[in-house]
C-alpha positions in Angstrom: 2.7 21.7 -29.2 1.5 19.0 -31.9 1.3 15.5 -30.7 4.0 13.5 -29.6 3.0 10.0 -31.4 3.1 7.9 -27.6 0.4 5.6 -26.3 -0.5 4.1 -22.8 -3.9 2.0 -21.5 -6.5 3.5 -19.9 -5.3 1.6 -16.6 -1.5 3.3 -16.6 -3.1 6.6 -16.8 -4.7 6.0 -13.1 -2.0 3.3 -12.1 1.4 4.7 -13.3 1.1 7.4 -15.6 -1.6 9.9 -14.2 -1.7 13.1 -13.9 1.8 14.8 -12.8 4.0 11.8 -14.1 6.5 11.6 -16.3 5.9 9.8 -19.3 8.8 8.2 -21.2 8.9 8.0 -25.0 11.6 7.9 -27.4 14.3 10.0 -26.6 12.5 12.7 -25.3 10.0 12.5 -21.8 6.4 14.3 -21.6 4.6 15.6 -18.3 0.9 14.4 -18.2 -1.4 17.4 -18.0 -3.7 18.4 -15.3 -7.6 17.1 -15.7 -9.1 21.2 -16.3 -7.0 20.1 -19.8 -8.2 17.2 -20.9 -10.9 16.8 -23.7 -13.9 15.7 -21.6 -16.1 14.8 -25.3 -15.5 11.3 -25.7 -15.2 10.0 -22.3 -17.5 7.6 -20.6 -18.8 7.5 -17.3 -17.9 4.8 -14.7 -20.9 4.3 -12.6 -19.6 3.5 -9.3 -21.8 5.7 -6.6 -20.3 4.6 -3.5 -16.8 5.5 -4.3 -17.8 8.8 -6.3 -19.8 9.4 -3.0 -16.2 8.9 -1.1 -13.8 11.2 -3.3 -16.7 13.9 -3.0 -17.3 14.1 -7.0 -20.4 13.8 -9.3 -19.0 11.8 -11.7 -16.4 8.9 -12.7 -15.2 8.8 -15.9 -12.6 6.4 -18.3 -9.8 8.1 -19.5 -10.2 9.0 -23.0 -9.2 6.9 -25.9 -7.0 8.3 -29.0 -8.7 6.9 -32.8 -5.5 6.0 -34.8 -7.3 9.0 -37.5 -6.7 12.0 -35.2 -4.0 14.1 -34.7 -5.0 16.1 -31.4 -4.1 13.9 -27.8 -6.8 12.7 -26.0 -4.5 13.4 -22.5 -2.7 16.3 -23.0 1.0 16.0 -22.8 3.8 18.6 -22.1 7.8 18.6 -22.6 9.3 18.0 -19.6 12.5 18.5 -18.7 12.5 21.8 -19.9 16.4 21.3 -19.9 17.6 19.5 -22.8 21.2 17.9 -23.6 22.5 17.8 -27.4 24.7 14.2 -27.4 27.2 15.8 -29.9 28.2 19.1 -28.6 27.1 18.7 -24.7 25.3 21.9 -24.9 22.4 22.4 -22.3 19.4 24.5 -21.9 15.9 25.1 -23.3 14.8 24.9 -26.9 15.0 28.2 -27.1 18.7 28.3 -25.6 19.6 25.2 -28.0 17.7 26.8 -31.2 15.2 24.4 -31.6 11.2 23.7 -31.3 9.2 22.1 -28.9 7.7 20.5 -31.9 11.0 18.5 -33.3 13.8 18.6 -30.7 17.0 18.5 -32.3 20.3 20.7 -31.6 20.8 24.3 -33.5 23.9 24.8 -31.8 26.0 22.4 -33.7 26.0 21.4 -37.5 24.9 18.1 -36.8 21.4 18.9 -35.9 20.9 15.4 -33.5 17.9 15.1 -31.4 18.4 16.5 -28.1 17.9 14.2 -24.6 15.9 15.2 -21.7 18.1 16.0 -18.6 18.5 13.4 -16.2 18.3 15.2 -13.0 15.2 17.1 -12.2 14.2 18.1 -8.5 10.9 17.6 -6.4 9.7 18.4 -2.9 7.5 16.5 -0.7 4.5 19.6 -1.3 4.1 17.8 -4.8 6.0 20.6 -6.4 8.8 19.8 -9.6 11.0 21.4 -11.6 14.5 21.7 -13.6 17.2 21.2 -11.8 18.7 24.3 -11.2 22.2 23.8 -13.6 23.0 27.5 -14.2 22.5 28.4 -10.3 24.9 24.8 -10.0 27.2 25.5 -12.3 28.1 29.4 -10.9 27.9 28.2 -7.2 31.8 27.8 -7.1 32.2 31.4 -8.8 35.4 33.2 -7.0 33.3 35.9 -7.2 29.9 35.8 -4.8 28.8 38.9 -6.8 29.6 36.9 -9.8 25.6 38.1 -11.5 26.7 42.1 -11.0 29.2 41.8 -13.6 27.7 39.0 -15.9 24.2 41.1 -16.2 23.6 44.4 -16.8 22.5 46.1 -14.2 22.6 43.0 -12.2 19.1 41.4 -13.8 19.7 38.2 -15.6 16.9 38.6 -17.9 18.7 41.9 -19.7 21.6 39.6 -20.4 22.5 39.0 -23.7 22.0 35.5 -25.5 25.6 34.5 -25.5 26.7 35.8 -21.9 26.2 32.3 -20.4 26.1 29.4 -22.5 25.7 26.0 -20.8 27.6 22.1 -21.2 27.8 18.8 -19.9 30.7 17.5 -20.3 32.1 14.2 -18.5 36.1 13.9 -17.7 35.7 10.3 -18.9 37.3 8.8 -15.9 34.6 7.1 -13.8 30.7 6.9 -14.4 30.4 8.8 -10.9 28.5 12.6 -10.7 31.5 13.5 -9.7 33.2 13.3 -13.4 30.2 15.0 -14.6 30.4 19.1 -15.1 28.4 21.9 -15.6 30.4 24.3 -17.4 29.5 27.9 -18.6 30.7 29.9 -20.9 31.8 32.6 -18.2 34.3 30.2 -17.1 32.7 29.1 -14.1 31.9 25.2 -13.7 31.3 22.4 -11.3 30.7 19.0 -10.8 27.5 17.3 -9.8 29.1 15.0 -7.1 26.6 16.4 -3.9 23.9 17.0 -6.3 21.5 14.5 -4.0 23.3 15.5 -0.9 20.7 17.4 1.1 23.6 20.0 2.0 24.6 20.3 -1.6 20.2 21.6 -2.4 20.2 23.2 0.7 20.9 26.7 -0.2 18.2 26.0 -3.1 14.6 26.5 -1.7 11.7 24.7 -3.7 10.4 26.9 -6.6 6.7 25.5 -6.1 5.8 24.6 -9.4 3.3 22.9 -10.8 3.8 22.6 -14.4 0.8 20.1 -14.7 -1.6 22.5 -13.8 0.5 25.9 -15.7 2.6 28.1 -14.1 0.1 30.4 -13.6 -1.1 27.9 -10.6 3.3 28.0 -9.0 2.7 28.1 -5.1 5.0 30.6 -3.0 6.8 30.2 0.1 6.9 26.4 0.0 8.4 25.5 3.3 9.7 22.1 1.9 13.0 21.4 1.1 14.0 20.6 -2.9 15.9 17.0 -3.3 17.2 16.1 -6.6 16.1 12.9 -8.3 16.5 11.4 -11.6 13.3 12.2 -13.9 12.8 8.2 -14.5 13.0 7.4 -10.7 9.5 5.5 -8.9 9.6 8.2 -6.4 8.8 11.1 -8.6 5.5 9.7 -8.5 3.2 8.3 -6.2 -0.5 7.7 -7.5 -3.3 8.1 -4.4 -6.0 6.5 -5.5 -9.1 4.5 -3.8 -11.1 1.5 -5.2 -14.3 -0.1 -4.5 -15.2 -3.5 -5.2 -19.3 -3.3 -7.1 -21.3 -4.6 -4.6 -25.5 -5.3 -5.4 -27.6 -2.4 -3.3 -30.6 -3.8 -1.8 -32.5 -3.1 -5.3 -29.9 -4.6 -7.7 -31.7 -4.1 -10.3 -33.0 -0.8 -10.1 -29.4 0.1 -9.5 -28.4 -1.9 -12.9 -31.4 0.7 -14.6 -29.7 4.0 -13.4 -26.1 3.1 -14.2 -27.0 2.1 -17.7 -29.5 5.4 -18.2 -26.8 7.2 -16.4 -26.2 9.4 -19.1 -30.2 10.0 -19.5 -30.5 10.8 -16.0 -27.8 12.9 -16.2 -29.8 15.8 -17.8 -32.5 15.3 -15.6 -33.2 18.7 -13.4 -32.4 17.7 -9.7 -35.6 19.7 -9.0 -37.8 17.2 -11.4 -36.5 14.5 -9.8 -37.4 15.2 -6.4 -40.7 16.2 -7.5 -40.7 12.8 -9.0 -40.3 11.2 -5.6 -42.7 13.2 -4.0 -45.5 13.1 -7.0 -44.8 9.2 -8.3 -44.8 10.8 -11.7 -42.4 11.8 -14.7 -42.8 11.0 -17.9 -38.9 10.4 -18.7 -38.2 8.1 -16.3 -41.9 6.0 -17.2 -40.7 5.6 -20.5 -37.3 4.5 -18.7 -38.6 1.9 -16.8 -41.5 0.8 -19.7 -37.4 0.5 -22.1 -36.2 -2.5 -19.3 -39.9 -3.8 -18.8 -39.6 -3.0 -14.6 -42.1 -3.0 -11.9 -40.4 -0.4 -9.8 -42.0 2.5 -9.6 -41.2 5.8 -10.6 -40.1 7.1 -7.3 -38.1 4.4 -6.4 -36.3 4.9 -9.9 -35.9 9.0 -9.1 -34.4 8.6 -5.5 -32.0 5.8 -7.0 -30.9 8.6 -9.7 -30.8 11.1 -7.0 -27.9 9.2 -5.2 -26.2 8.2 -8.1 -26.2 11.6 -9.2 -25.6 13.8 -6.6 -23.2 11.6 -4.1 -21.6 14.4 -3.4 -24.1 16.1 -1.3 -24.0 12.8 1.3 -21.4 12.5 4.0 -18.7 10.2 2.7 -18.1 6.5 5.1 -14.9 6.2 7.4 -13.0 3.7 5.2 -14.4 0.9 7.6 -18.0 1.3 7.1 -16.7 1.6 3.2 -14.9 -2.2 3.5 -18.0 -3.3 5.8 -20.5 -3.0 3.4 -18.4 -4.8 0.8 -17.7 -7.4 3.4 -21.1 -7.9 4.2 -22.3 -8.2 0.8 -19.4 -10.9 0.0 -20.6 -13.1 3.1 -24.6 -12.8 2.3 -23.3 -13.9 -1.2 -25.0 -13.7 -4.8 -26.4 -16.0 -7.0 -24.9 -16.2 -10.7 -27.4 -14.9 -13.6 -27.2 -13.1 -16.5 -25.7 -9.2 -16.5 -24.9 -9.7 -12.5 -21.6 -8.1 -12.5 -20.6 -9.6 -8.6 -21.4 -13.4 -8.0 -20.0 -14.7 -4.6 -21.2 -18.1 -3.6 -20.3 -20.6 -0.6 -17.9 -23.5 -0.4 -17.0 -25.7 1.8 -14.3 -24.8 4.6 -11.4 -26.9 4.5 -11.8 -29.6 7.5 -8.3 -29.0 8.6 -8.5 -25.1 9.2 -12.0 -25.2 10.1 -10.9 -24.0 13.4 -10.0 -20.6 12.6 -11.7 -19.9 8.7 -15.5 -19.4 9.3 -16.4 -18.5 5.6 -15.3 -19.5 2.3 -16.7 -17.4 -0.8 -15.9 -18.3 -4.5 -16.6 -14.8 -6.1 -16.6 -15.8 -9.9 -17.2 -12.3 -11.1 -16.1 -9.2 -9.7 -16.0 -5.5 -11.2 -13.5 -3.0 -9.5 -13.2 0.5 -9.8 -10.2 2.2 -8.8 -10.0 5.8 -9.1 -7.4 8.2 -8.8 -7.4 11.4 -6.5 -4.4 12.7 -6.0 -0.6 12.0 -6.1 2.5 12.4 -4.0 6.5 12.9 -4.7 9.3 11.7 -3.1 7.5 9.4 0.0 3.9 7.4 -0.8 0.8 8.3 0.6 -0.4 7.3 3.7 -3.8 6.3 4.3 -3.4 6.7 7.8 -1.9 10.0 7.9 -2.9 12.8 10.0 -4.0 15.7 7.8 -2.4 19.3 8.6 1.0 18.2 10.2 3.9 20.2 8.3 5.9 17.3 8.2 2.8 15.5 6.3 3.4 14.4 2.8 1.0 16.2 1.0 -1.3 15.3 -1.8 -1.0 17.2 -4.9 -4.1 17.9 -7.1 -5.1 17.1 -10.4 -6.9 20.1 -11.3 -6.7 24.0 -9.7 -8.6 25.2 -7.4 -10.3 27.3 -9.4 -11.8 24.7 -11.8 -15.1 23.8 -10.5 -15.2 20.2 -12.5 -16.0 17.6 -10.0 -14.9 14.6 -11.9 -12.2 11.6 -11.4 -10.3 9.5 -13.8 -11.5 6.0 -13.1 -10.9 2.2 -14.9 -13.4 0.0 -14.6 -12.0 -3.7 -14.1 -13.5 -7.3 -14.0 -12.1 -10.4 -12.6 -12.5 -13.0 -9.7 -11.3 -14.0 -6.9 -11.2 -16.2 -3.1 -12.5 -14.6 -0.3 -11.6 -16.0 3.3 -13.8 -14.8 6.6 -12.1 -15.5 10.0 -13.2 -16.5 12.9 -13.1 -12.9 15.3 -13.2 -14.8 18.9 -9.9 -17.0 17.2 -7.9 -13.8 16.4 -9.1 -11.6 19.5 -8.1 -14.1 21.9 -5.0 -14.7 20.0 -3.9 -10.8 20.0 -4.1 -11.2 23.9 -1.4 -13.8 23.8 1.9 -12.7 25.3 3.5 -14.1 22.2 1.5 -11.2 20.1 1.8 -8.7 22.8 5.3 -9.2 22.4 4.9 -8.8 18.9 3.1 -5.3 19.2 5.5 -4.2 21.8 8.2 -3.9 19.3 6.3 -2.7 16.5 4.8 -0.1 19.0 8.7 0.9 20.0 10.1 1.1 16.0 6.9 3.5 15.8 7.6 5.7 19.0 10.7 6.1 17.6 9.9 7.1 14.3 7.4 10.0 15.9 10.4 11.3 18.0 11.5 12.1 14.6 8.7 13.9 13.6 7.3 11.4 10.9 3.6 10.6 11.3 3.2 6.9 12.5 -0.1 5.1 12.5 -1.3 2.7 15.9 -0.2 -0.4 15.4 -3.0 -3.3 15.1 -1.8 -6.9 15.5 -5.2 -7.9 14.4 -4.1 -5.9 10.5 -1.0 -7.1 10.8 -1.7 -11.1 10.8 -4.7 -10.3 8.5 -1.9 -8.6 6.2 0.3 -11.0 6.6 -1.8 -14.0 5.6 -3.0 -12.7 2.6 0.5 -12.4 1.6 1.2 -15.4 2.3 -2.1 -16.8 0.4 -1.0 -14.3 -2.6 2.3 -15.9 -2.9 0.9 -19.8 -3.0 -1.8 -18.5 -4.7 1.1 -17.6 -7.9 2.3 -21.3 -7.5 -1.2 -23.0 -7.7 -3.4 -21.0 -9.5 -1.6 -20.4 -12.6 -1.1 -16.5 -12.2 1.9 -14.1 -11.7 1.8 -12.4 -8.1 1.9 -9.5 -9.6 -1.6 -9.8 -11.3 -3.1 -10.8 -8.0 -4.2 -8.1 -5.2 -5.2 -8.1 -2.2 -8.1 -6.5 0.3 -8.0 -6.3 3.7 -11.7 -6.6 5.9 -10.7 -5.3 9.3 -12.9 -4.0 12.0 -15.1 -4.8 15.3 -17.7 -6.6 13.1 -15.3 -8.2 10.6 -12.6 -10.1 9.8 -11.4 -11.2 6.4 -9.2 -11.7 3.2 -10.2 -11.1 -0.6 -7.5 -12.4 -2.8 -8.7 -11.5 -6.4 -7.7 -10.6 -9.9 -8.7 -7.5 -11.6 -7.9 -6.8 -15.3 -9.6 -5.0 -18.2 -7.7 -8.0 -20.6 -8.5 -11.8 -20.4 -5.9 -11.9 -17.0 -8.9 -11.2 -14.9 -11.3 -13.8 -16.4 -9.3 -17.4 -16.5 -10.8 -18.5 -13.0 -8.0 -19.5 -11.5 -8.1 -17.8 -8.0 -11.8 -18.4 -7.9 -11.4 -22.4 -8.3 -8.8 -22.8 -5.2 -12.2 -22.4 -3.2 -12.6 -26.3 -3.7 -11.8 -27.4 -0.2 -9.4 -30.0 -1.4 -7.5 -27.5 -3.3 -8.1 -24.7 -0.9 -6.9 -26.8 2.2 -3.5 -28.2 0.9 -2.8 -24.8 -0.9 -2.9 -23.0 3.0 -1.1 -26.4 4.8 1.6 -26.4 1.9 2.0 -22.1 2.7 2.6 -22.8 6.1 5.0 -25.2 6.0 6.6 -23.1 3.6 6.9 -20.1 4.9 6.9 -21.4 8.4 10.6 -20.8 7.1 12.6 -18.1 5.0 16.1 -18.4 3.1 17.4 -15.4 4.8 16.8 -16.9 8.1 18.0 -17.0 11.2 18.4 -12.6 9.8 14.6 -12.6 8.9 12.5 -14.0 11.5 15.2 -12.2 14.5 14.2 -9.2 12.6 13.4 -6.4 15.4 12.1 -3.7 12.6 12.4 -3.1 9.1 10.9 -1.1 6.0 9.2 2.3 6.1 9.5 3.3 9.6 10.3 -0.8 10.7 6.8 -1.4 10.3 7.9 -4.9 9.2 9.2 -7.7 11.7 10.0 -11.0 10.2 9.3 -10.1 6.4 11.7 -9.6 3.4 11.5 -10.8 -0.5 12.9 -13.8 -0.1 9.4 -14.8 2.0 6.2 -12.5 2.0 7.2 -9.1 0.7 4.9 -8.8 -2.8 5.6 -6.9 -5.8 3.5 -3.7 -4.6 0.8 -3.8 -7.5 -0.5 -6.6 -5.3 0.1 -4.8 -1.8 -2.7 -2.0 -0.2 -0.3 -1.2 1.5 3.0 -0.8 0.0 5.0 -3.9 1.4 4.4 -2.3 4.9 2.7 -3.7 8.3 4.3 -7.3 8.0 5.4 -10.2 10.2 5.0 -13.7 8.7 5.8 -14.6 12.7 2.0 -13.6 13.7 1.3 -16.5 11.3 3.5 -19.2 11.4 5.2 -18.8 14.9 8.6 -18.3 15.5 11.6 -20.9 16.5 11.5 -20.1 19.9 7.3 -20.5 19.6 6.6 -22.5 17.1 3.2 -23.0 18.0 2.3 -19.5 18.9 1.2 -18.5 15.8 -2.1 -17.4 14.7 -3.0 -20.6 13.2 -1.2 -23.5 15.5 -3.0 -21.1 18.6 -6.2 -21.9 16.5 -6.0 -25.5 16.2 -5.1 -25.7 19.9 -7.7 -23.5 21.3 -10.5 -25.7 18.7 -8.6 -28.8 20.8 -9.2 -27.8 23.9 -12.6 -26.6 23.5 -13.5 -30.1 22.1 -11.4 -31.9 25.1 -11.8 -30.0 27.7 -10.9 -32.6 30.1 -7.8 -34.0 27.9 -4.3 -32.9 29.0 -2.7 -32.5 25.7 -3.3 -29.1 23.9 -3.1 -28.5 20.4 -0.1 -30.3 18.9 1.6 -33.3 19.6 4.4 -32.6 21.3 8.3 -33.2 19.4 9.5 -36.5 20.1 12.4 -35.0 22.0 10.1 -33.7 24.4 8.2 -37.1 24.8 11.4 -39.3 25.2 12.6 -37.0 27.9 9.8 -36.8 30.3 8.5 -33.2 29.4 5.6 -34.3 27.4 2.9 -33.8 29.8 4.2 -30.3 31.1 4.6 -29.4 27.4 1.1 -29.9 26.2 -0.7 -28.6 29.2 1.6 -25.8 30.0 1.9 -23.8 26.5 3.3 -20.8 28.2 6.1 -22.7 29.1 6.6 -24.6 25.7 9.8 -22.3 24.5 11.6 -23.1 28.0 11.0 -26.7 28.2 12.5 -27.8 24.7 15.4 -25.6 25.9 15.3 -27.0 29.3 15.0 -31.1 27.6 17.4 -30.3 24.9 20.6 -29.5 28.3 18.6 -32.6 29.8 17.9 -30.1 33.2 16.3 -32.3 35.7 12.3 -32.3 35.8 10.4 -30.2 38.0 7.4 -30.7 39.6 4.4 -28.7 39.5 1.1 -27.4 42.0 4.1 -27.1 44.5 3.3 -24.1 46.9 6.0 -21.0 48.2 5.6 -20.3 51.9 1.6 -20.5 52.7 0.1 -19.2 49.4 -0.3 -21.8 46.6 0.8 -21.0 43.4 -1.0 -22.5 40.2 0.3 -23.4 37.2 4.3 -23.0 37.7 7.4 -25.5 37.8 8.9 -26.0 40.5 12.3 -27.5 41.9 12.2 -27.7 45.6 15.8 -28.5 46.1 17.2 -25.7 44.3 14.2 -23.4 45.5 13.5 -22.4 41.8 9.9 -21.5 40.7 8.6 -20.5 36.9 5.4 -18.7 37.1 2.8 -17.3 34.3 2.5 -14.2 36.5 3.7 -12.0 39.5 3.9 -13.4 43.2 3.8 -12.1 46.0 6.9 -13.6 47.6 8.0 -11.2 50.3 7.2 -13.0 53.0 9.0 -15.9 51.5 12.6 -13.7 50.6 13.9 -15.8 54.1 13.6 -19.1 52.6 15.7 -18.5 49.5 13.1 -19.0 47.0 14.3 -17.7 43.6 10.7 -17.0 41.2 10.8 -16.6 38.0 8.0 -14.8 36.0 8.4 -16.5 32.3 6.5 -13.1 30.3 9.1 -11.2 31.5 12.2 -13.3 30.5 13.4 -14.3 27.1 13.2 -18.2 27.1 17.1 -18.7 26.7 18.3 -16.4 29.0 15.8 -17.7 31.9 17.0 -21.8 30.7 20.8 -20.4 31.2 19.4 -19.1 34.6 17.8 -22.3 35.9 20.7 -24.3 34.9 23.2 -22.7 36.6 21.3 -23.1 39.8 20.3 -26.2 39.1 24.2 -27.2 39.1 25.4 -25.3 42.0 
């Protein structure tokens, strides 16, 4: 078909509009073509060997580029919906059914020759698979007569039908907007309306087709055992990009690495035979002159088994994901000195004094590259990265190419910018996911998850440790848009997670100037940085749509979320790894009821009481209400207890006593009101011996912190 006169950047074609999407344009929408179809000429390589090493390719490269003085597409486009509407007569079907060309779409059915409208309904399965909605099958699916093709077809095949047998309309009664004024009338006589069109019993006598018009229909898969759901062609879910990034890091020979990816396209054509004869021999006159062009003292070996990795990743076993982010995050905390061509500078600054107790590392990295690279794509639900491969009930990634095109190449955007890395302190946030307040945490996370497998859905293990992690750096991203000058949805995030690291990048990547201003990279000033994460806490230590949000027992995909909704920490998901999922600002900031049980108030008290061993009070002040009261002591050296005792002060419930003993076995750490015989433990005691005396003991992990107050007063009054 000639070319349809529509543009995107290089980035949308890995980001939004890759392969298998639906690009708008005009009136009319186009299918982006499968890679064994694009025009591999003009495109440049990406050098990027660790992550060409991951997706199990040879090569990155940029998507093409289309010179205003040619007429052929760079990314090959297709029409798509096939099914077409004219906006005069209502008549629907192909070009062929509606007397027109692919070329210029416009109605022969009627006189008025008007430019015909993709349908708005098209259907997709979670294989990856799309097609046309299925409007003739629709439209005779109310036919009185179940043996309705018999009579319409000649000997009962539709393809010997003649032209005029069924002719197709939209038409709209004109009453309400709803599907169900909207019909699909034939010529026949038979019609209906397209009210359960999205029902799943409405598509569930119509089994997915398994085509793959991106690739040709030569490549359709049979027996697809998903089931085909209806969706308009311009809805987010009809496309789901997979793709992986890897932030440039410098090798241990930085420079020799800077050689091979600008010869790249030298050592390309280099026999893999010559250059491991270079490595064993220390000899090839190509790569001499090489290194003579860049004036190096590496020798030719060194140069030829650089090449060899670069060229030939493939042939390596790819990293688990956390050996990938490891090496990034080592390389970000060893740092790197500024100088001229260095593509990834991160040098140190000074940790802000007041959350020095639970930030090890600050980095300023000044100048980033990122390459992102896309893989893959999904319909209907995202892509997991946790997801187990093979389960039926998996969604599955759809290729870009066939099988049977032995191209090992990835569209890939190379991008620059800068950004704030933050290291944490491991001991802090281990000790801290032992807490009862995050085992609590976990627990329900851990239930919303079993629950979810019960329905067959695959469910990653829940990590407390990700989830704070996550959670910060949204809540970093989201000041970050306040005091940095840039939109939240040009910032990103990247998680370092992992026995041997802990960590938040906070950057901006762009191929315009958006990725260059310095911005994020400046808020590693200490003063800036310091007030930017007190002011964050303080305001998200709240949210709008409290008391709903923080009480929040699950929600989002699979209630992977706790206390997390758009009015506090959710992100637009450009800026997410993780689409909005795996968040609880309540792992950061506390709750009401444990207000200093957060990751970062447990911090602060744990670096108090490690520099005051022998003090009573622990981490913060105590509220004045507690102080006036009586409770201040027991509050600050008692944290488990500190829910309880505000409730207990604020009903003005008599003080206890404490290192009180039940029966003969002393019991640490508990209050205690001999009168009433009450006792609050931290754990489990042995009281049977006791049961005669009428000791009532209260374990306080195992009692919500108003329900055990409303216990203790009540016996305290009788």
């Amino acid at each position: 078909m000639a070319s349809p006169q529509i543009r995107a950047r290089r980035s949308q074609l890995i980001s939004t509009y890759g392969v298998g999407s639906l690009f708008p344009a005009e009136n009319s929408s186009y299918l982006i073509m499968g890679l064994h179809h694009w025009d591999t000429a003009e495109m440049v390589s990406v050098p990027e060997p660790r992550l060409a090493r991951q997706l199990r390719v040879r090569e990155l490269k940029a998507p093409p580029t289309t010179p205003d003085d040619r007429n052929r597409p760079s990314v090959p486009v297709w029409l798509f919906p096939s099914i077409l509407v004219c906006p005069a007569c209502d008549a629907l079907g192909t070009t062929q059914q509606l007397r027109s060309r692919r070329t210029e779409t416009r109605c022969g059915v009627c006189g008025e020759k008007r430019d015909l409208i993709p349908s708005r309904f098209v259907t997709a399965c979670k294989g990856g698979h799309l097609a046309d909605f299925p409007y003739f099958e629709w439209a005779h699916s109310r036919s009185p007569d179940p043996q309705w093709w018999r009579t319409s077809y000649p000997e009962g095949d539709p393809r010997k039908a003649p032209e005029s047998a069924h002719v197709l309309r939209l038409e709209s009664r004109g009453r309400t907007s709803a599907l169900s004024d909207l019909l699909v009338v034939c010529s026949c006589g038979a019609s209906n309306d397209l009210e359960y069109a999205f029902s799943p019993q409405g598509m569930k006598h119509y089994r997915c087709t398994g085509e793959r018009p991106w690739l040709g229909f030569e490549y359709t898969e049979r027996d697809c055992a998903h089931s085909r759901v209806t969706v308009q062609r311009g809805a987010s879910n009809v496309w789901f990009g997979a793709s992986a990034s890897a932030i440039s890091i410098p090798s241990h020979a930085e420079k020799l690495d800077a050689l091979v990816r600008s010869e790249f396209s030298t050592l390309r054509h280099i026999p893999r035979a010559s250059l491991e004869a270079a490595v064993q021999e220390n000899h090839d006159v190509t790569l001499e002159i090489l290194l003579q062009k860049h004036s190096s003292d590496y020798s030719v070996a060194a140069l030829a088994r650089q090449a060899i990795f670069a060229l030939y990743p493939d042939e390596a076993p790819p990293q688990s994901e956390e050996e990938f982010r490891l090496d990034e995050f080592r390389a970000i905390v060893h740092g790197s000195e500024d100088s001229p061509g260095r593509q990834f500078v991160s040098v140190p600054a000074p940790v802000p004094g007041e959350h020095s107790s639970w930030i090890t590392e600050v980095r300023r990295v000044t100048r980033l590259r990122e390459v992102r690279a896309l893989h893959g794509f999904s319909r209907l639900v995202a892509p997991e990265r946790e997801a187990e491969q093979g389960d039926e009930d998996n969604v599955a990634i759809a290729p870009l190419r066939p099988d049977d095109d032995s191209s090992s190449w990835l569209p890939a955007v190379e991008l620059l910018g800068e950004g704030l890395f933050l290291a944490i302190d491991q001991a802090v946030i281990a000790e801290w996911a032992n807490t009862s307040f995050a085992r609590s945490r976990t627990a329900l996370l851990e239930r919303n998850a079993h629950v979810t497998r019960r329905e067959g859905a695959v469910v990653g293990d829940v990590d407390i440790t990700r989830l704070a992690l996550h959670s910060l750096a949204h809540s970093l991203i989201d000041q970050l848009a306040l005091d940095a000058g840039y939109p939240a949805s040009s910032l990103q995030e990247r998680l370092y997670v992992g026995p041997e690291m802990a960590g938040v990048l906070v950057y901006t990547a762009s191929s315009d100037s958006a990725g260059s201003l310095g911005g994020v990279a400046a808020m590693a000033d200490p003063d800036r940085l310091g007030s930017a994460i007190s002011e964050a806490e303080a305001r998200l230590s709240w949210c709008s749509a409290d008391p709903v949000c923080i009480e929040s027992t699950g929600s989002g995909v699979a209630g992977s979320n706790l206390a997390a909704c758009h009015n506090c920490i959710l992100l637009p998901e450009t800026s997410c790894e993780h689409f909005n999922t795996g968040l609880d600002r309540g792992t950061v900031f506390g709750t009401p009821e444990e207000p200093y049980a957060g990751l970062i108030a447990f911090a602060r008290a744990r670096a108090e009481t490690v520099a005051q061993p022998s003090a009573a009070p622990q981490g913060t002040p105590p509220p004045a209400l507690i102080t006036d009261k009586g409770w201040g002591d027991l509050w600050s050296s008692h944290p488990e207890f500190r829910s309880l005792i505000e409730i207990l002060a604020e009903e003005d419930a008599v003080l206890p006593v404490r290192d009180s003993t039940i029966g003969d076995a002393a019991v640490r750490s508990e209050l205690v009101w001999p009168e009433a015989k009450i006792m609050v433990t931290v754990s489990d005691v042995d009281t049977a011996s006791d049961d005669s005396d009428g000791w009532t003991v209260y374990t306080v992990d195992e009692w919500d912190p108003g329900e055990l107050a409303d216990h203790i007063l009540d016996e305290l009054e009788s």
